[in-house]
N, C-alpha and C positions, 0 to 999 in steps of 0.2 A: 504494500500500500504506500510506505513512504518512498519509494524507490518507483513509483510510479507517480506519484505528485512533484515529484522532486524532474523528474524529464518533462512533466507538463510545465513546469515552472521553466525548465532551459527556453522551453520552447517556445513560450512565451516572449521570455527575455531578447529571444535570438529575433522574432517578428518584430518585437516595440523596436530594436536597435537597426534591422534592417532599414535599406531607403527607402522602400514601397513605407514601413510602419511612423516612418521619421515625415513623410510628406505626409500620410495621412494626419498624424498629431497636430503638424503645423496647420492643415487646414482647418482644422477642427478647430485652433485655437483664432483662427481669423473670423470663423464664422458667428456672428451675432445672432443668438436666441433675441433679441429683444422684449416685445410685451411679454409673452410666454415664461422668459427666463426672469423677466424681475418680477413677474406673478408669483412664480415658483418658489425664487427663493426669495426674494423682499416678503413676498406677501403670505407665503407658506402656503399659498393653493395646491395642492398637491394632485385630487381628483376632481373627475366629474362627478354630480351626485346624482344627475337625472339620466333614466332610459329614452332612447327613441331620439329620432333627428330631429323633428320639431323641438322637444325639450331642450334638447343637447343645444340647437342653435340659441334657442332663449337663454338659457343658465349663458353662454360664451357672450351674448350681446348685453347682456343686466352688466357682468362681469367686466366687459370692455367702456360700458359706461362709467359707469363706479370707477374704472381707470382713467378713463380721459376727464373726469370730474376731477380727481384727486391732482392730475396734472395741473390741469388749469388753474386747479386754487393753490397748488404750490407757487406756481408761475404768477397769478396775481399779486400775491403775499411777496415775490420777491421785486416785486414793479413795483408796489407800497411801499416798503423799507427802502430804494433807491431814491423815492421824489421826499 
């Protein structure tokens, strides 16, 4: 068992260090989750909580409001504090 976790682990090591694993990383690292990612982890959204597309789209559009709300009045708040 340890002697077989231990070659998955080489083999691993040897793919992240490869060039194919080393450009995949770097892209990965360019690419921007945006709304999604500061959902996720700013806001700790982690799941959906509703079934069926109709719900799924409502719960994503309530959620994206509630976002661009929160935007906005950050962004006011800091247009007040400047004047």
């Amino acid at each position: 068992m340890n002697q077989e976790l231990t070659s998955i682990h080489q083999e691993v090591i040897s793919n992240l260090e490869s060039i194919h694993g080393a450009l995949l990383r770097m892209n990965r690292s360019i690419q921007a989750e945006g709304t999604f990612g500061v959902l996720k982890w700013n806001k700790s959204y982690k799941r959906l909580f509703r079934r069926g597309e109709k719900s799924v789209i409502l719960e994503l559009t309530l959620i994206f409001c509630g976002f661009n709300l929160y935007k906005y009045h950050n962004k006011k708040q800091r247009i007040e504090l400047v004047v």
